[in-house]
TORPA-4810 file (N, C-alpha, C, O; in nm, 3 decimals):
<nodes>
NODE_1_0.084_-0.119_0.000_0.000_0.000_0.000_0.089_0.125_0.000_0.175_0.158_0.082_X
NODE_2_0.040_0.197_-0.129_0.131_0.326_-0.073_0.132_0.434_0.018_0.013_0.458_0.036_X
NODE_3_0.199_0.515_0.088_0.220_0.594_0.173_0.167_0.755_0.144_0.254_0.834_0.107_X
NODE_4_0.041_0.803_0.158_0.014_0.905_0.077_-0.025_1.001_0.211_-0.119_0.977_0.288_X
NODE_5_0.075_1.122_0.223_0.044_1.213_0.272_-0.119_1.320_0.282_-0.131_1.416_0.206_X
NODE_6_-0.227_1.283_0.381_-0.287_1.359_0.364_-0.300_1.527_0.444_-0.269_1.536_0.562_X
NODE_7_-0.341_1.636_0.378_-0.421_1.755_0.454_-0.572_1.750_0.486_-0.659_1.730_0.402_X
NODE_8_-0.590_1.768_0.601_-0.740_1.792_0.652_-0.873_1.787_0.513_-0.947_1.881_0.485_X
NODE_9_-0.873_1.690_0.463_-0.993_1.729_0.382_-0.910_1.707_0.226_-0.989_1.718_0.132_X
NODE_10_-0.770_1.680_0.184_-0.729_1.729_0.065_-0.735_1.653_0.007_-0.827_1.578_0.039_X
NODE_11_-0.659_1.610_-0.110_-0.588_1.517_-0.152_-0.478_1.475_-0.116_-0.397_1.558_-0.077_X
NODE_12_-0.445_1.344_-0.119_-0.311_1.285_-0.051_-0.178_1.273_-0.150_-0.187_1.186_-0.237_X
NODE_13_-0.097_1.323_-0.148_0.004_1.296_-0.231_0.119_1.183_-0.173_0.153_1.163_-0.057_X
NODE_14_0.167_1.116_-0.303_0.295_1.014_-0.289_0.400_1.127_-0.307_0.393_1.233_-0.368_X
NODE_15_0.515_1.061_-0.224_0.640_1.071_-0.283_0.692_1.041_-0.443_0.780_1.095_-0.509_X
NODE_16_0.608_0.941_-0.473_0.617_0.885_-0.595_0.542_1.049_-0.720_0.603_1.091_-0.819_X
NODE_17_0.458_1.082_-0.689_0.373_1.199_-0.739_0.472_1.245_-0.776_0.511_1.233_-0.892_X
NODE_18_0.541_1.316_-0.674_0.663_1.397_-0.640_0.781_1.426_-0.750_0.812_1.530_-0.808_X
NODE_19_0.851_1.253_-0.757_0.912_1.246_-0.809_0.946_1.233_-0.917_1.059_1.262_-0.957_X
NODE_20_0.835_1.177_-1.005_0.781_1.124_-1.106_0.782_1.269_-1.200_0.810_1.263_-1.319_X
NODE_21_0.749_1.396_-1.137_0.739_1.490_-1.202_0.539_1.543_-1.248_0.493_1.646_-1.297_X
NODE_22_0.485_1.434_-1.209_0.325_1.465_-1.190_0.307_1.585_-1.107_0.231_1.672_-1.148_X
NODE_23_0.371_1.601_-0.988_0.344_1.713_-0.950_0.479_1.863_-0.925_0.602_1.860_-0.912_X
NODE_24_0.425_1.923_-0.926_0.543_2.000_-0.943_0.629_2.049_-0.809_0.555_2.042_-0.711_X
NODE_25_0.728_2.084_-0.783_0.735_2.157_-0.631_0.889_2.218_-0.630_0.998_2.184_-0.676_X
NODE_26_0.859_2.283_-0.582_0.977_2.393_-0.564_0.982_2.484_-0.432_0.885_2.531_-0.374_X
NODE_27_1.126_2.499_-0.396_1.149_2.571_-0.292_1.220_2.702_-0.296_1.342_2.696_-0.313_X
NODE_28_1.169_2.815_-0.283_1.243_2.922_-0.330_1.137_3.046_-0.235_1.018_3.064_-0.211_X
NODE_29_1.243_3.097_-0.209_1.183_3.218_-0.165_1.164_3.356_-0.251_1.255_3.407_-0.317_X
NODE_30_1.014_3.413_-0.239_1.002_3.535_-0.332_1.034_3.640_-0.251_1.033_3.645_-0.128_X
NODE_31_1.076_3.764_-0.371_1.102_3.880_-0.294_0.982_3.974_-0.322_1.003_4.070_-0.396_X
NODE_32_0.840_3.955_-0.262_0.763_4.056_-0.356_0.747_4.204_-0.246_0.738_4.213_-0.124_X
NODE_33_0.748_4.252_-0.298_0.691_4.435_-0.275_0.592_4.440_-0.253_0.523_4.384_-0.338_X
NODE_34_0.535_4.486_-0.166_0.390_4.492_-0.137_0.337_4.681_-0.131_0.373_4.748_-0.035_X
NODE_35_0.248_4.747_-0.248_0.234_4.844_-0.224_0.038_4.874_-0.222_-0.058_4.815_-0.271_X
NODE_36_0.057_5.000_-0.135_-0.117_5.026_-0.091_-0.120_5.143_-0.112_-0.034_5.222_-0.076_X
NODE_37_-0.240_5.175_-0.185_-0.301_5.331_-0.275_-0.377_5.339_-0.176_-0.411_5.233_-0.124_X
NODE_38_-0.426_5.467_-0.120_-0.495_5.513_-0.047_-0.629_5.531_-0.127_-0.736_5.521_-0.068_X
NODE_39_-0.621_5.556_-0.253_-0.739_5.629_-0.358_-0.768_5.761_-0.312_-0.762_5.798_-0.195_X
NODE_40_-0.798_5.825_-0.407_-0.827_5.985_-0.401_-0.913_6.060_-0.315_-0.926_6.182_-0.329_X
NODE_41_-1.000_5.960_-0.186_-1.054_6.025_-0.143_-0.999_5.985_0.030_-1.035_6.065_0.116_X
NODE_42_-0.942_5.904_0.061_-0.863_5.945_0.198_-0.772_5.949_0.147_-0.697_5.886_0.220_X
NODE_43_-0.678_6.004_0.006_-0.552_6.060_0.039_-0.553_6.197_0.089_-0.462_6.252_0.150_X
NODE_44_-0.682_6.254_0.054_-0.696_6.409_0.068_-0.757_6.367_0.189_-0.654_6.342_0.253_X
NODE_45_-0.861_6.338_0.276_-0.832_6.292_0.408_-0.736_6.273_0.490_-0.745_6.309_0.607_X
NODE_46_-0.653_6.228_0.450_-0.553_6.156_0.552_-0.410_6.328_0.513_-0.321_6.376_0.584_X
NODE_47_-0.450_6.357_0.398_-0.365_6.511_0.394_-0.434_6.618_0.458_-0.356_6.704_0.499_X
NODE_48_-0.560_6.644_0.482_-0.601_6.689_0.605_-0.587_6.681_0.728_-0.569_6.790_0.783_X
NODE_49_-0.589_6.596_0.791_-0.520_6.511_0.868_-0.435_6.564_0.942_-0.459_6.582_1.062_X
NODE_50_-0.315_6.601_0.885_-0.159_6.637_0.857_-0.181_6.756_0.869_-0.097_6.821_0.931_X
NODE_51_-0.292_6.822_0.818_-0.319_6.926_0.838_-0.380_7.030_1.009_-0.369_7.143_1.057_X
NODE_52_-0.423_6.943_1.030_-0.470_6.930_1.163_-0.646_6.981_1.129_-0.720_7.058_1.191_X
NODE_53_-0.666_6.904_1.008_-0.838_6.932_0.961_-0.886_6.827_0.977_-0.808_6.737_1.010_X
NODE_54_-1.048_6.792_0.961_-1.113_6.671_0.899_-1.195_6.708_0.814_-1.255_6.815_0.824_X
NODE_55_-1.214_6.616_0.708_-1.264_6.650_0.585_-1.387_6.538_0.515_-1.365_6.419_0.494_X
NODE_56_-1.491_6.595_0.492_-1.615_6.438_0.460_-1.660_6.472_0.281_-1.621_6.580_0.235_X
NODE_57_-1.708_6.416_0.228_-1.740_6.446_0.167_-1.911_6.447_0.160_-1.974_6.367_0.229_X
NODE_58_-1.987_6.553_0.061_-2.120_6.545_0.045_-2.203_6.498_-0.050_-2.163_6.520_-0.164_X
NODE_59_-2.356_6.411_-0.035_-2.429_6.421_-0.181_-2.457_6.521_-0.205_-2.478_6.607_-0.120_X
NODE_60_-2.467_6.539_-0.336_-2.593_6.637_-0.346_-2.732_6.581_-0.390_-2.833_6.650_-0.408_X
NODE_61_-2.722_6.464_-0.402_-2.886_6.447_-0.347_-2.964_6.411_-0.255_-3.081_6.449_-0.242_X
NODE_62_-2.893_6.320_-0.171_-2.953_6.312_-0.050_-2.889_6.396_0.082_-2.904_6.350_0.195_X
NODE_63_-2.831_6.496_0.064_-2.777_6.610_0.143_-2.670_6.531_0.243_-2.602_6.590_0.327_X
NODE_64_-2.669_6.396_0.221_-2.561_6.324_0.369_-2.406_6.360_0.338_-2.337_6.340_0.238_X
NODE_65_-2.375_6.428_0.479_-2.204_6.447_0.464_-2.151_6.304_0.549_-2.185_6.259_0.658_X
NODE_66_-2.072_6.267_0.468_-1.972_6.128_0.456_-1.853_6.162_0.538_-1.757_6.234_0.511_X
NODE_67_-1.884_6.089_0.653_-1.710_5.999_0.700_-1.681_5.896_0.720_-1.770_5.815_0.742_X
NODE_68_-1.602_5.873_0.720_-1.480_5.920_0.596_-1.572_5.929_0.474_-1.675_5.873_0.438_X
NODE_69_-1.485_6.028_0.422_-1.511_6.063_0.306_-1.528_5.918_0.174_-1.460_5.816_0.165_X
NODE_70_-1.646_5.964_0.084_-1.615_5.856_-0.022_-1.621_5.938_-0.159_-1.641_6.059_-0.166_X
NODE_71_-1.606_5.874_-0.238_-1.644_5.956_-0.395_-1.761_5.888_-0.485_-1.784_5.911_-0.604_X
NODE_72_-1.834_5.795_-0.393_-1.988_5.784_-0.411_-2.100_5.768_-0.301_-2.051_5.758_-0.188_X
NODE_73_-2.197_5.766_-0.303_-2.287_5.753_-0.221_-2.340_5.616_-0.243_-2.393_5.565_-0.342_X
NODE_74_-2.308_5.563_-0.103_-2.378_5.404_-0.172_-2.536_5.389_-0.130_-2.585_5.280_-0.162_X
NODE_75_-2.612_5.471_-0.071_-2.767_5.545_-0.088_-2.812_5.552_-0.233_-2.885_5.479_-0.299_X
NODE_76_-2.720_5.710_-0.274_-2.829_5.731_-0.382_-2.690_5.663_-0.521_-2.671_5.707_-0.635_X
NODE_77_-2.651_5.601_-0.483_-2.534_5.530_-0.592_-2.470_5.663_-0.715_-2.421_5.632_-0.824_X
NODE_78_-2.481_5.770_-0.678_-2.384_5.884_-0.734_-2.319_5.955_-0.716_-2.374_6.040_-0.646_X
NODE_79_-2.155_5.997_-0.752_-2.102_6.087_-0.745_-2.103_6.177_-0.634_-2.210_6.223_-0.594_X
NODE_80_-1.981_6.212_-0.575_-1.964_6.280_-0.478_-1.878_6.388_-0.466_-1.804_6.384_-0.367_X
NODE_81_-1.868_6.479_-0.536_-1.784_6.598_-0.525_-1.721_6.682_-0.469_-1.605_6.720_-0.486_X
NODE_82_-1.836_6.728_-0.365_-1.819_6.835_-0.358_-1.773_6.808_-0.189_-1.848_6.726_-0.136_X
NODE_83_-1.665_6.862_-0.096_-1.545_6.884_-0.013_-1.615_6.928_0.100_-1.675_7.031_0.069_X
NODE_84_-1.639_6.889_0.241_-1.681_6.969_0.322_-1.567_6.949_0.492_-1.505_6.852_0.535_X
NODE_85_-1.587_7.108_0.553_-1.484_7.041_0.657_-1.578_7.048_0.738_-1.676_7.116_0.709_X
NODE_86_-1.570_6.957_0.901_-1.619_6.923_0.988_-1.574_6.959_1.085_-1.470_7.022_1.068_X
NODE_87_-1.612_6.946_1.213_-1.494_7.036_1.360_-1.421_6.920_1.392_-1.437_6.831_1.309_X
NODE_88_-1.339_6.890_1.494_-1.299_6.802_1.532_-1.399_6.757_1.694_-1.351_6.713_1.799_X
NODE_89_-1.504_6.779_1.671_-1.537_6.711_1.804_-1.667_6.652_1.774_-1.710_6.679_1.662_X
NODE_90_-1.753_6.565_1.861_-1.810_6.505_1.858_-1.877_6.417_1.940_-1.845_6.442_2.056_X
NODE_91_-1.979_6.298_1.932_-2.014_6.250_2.060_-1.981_6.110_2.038_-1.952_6.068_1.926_X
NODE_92_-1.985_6.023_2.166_-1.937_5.888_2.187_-2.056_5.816_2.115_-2.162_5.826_2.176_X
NODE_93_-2.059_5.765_2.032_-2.170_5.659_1.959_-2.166_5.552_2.037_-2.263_5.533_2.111_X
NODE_94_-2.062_5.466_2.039_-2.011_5.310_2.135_-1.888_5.320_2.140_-1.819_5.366_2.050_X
NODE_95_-1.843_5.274_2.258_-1.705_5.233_2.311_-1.654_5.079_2.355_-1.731_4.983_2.340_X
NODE_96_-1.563_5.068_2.392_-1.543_4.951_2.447_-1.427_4.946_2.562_-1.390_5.063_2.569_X
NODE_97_-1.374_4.891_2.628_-1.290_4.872_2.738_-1.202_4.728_2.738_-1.244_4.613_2.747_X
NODE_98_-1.075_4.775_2.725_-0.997_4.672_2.603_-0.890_4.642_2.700_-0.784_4.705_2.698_X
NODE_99_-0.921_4.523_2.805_-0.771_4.455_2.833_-0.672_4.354_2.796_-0.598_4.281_2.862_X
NODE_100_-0.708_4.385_2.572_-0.562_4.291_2.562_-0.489_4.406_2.422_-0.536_4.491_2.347_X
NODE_101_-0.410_4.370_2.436_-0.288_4.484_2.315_-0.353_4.384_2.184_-0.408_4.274_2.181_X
NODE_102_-0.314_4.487_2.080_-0.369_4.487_1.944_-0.343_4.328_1.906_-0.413_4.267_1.825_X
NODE_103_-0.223_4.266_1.983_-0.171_4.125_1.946_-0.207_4.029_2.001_-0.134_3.929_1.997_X
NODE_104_-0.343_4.026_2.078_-0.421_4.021_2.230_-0.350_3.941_2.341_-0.396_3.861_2.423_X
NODE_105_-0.206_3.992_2.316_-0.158_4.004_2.459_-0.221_4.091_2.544_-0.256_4.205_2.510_X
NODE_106_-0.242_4.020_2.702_-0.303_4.069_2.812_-0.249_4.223_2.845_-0.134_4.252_2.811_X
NODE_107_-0.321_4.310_2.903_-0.269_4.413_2.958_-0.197_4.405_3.087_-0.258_4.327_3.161_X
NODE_108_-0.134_4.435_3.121_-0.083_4.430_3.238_-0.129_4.486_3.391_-0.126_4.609_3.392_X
NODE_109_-0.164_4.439_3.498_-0.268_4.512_3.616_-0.248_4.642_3.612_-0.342_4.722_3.605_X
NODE_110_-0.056_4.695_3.619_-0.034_4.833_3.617_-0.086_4.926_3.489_-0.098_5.046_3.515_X
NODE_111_-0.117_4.884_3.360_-0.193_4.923_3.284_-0.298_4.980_3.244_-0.406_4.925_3.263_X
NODE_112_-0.292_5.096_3.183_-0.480_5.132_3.192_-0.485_5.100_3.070_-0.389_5.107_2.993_X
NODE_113_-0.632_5.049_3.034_-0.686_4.967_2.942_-0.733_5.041_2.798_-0.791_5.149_2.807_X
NODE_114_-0.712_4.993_2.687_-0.758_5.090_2.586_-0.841_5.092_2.548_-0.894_4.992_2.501_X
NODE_115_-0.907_5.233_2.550_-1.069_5.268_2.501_-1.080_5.303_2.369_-1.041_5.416_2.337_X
NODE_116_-1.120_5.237_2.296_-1.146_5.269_2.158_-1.273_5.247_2.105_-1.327_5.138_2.082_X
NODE_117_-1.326_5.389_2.083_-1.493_5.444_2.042_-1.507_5.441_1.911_-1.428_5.418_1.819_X
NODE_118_-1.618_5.469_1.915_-1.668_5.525_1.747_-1.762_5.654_1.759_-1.884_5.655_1.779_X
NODE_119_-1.669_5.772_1.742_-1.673_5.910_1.760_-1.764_6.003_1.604_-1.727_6.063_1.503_X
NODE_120_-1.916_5.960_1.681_-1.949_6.083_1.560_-1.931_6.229_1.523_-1.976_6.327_1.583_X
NODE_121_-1.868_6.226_1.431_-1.797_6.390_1.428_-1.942_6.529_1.449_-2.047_6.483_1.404_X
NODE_122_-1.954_6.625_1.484_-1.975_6.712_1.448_-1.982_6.780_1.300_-1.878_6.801_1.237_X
NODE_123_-2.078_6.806_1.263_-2.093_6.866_1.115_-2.123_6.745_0.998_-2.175_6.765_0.888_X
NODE_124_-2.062_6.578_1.069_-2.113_6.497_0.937_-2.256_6.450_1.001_-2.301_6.489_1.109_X
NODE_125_-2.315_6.360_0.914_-2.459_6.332_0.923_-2.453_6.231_1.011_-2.355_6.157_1.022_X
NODE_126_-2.579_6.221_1.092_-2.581_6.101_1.185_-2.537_5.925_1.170_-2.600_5.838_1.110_X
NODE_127_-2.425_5.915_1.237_-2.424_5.795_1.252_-2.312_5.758_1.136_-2.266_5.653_1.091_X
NODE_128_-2.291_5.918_1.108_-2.091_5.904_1.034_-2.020_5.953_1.147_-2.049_6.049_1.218_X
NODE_129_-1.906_5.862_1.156_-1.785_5.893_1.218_-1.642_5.812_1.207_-1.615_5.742_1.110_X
NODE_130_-1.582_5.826_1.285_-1.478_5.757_1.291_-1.421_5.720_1.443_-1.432_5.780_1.550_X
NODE_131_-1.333_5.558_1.396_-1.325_5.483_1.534_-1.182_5.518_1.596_-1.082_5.476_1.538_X
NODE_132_-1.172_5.575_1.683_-1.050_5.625_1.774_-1.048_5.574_1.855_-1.127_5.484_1.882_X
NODE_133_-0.918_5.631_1.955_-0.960_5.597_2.116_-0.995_5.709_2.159_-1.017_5.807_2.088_X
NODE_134_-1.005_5.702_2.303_-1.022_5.780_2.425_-0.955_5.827_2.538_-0.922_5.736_2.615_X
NODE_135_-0.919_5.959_2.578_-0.817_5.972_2.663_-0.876_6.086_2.774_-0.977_6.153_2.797_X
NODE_136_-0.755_6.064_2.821_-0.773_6.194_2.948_-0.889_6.152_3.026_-0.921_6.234_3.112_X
NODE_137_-0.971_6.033_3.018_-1.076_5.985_3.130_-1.064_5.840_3.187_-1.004_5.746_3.135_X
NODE_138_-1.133_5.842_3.301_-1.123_5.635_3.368_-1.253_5.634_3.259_-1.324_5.717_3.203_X
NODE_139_-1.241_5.508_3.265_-1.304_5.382_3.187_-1.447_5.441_3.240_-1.525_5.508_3.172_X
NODE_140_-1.467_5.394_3.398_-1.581_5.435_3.452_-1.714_5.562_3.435_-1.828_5.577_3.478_X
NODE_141_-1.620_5.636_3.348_-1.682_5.779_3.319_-1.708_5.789_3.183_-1.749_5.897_3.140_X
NODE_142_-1.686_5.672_3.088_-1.707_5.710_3.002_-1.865_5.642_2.973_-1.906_5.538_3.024_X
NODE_143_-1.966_5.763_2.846_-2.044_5.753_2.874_-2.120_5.743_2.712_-2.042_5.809_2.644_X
NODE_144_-2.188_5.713_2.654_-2.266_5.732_2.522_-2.306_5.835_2.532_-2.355_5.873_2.638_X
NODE_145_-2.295_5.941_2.383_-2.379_6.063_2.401_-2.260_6.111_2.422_-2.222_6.181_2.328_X
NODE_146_-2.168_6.099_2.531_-2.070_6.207_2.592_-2.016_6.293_2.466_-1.979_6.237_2.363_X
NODE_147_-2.015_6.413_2.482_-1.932_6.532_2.385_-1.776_6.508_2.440_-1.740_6.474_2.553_X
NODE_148_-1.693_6.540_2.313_-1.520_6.468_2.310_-1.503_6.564_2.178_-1.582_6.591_2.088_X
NODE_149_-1.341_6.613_2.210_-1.275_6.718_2.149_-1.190_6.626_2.111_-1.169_6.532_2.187_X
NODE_150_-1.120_6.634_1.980_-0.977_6.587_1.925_-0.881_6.625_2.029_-0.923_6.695_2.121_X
NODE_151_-0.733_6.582_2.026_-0.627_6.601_2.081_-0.534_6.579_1.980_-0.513_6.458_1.964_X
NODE_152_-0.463_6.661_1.897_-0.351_6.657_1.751_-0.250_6.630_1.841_-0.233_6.650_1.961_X
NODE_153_-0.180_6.571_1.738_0.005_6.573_1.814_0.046_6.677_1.718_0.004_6.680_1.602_X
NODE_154_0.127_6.761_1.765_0.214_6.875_1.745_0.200_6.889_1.567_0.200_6.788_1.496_X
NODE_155_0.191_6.997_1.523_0.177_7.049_1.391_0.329_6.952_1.324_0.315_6.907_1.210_X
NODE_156_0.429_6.933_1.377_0.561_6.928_1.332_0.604_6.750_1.330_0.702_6.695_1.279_X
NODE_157_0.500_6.697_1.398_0.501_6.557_1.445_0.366_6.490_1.358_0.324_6.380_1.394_X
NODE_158_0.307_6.553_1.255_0.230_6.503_1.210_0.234_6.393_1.096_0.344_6.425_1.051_X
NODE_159_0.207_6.320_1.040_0.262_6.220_0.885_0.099_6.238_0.800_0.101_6.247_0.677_X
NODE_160_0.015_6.240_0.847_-0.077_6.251_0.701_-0.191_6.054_0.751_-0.243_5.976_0.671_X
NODE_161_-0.184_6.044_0.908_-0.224_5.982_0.907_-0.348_5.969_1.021_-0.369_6.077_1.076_X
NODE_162_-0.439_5.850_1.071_-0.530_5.901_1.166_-0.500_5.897_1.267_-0.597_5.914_1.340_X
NODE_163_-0.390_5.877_1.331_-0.275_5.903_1.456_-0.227_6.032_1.462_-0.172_6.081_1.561_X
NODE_164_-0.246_6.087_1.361_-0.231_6.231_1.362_-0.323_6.310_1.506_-0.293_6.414_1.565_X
NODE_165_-0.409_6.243_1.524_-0.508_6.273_1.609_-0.499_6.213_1.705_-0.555_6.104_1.691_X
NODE_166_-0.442_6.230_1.831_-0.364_6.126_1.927_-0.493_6.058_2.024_-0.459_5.951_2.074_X
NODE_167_-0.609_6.093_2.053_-0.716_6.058_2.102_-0.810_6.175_2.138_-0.761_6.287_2.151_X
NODE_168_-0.940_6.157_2.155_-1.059_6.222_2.189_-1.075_6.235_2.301_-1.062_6.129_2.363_X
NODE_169_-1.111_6.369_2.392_-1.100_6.352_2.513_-1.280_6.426_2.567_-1.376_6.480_2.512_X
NODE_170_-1.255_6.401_2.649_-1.428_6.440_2.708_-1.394_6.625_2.717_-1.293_6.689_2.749_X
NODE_171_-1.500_6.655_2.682_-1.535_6.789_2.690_-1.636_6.866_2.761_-1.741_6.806_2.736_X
NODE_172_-1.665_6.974_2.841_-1.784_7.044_2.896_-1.895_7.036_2.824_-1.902_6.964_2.724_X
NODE_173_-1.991_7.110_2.868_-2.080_7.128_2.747_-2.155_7.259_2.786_-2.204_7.272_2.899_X
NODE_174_-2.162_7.360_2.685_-2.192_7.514_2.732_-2.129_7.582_2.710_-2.149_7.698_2.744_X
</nodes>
């Protein structure tokens, strides 16, 4: 009986396969490049950004301002032109309370835990925003609804990206 290597579910191959030249196989390592286009409508986003702006775009037929920005409306399925800026603040839509790192390694007890919301901006239409974290508050205080101001890192420390915006922090109201 021959000896046929199987994978979970595959086909089993011989050595004989192998050798025979039925199947092919090779060992070599590639060198590939891996590159990522932003497309034209968060590059000018994300160059706002940098700017220390935020930027959505609008329909003009169903009047909704977009964030992030797109260059269609997937509502009324047309064209999106026309540029609008927004403030940087906004209210807490949902949050969460995060004790493991992005690699879900555990946080550590001495650790405070990362809050990362989904912050509807000011000036775009309900229920556009974007997902950040949260700073300058305990966990305990944070609240839905709550009003939250941007926090930029330094005009000079900026790259054109959404870290540009170092976290949202709770704000007064009045």
């Amino acid at each position: 009986m021959e000896d046929k290597t199987r994978v979970a579910g595959g086909t089993g191959l011989s050595a004989e396969d192998i050798s025979s030249g039925k199947i092919f196989l090779t060992e070599d390592s590639l060198d590939c490049a891996y590159a990522w286009d932003t497309g034209v409508a968060v590059n000018r986003y994300l160059a706002e950004l940098k700017r220390g702006k935020i930027i959505a775009t609008r329909c003009k037929k169903c009047k909704r301002i977009m964030l992030p920005p797109r260059l269609f409306c997937e509502l009324c399925f047309i064209p999106c032109s026309d540029w609008q800026y927004v403030r940087d603040t906004g209210i807490i839509n949902t949050f969460s309370i995060c004790h493991v790192h992005w690699d879900a390694s555990r946080i550590g007890k001495d650790e405070k835990p990362h809050l990362p919301a989904v912050i509807e901006i000011d000036g775009a239409s309900p229920g556009m925003g974007i997902m950040h974290a949260l700073g300058e508050i305990k966990p305990e205080e944070i609240k839905i609804g709550m009003k939250v101001k941007a926090v930029w890192k330094p005009e000079e420390e900026r790259t054109g990206s959404i870290t540009d915006i170092k976290y949202f922090k709770p704000i007064q109201e009045g």
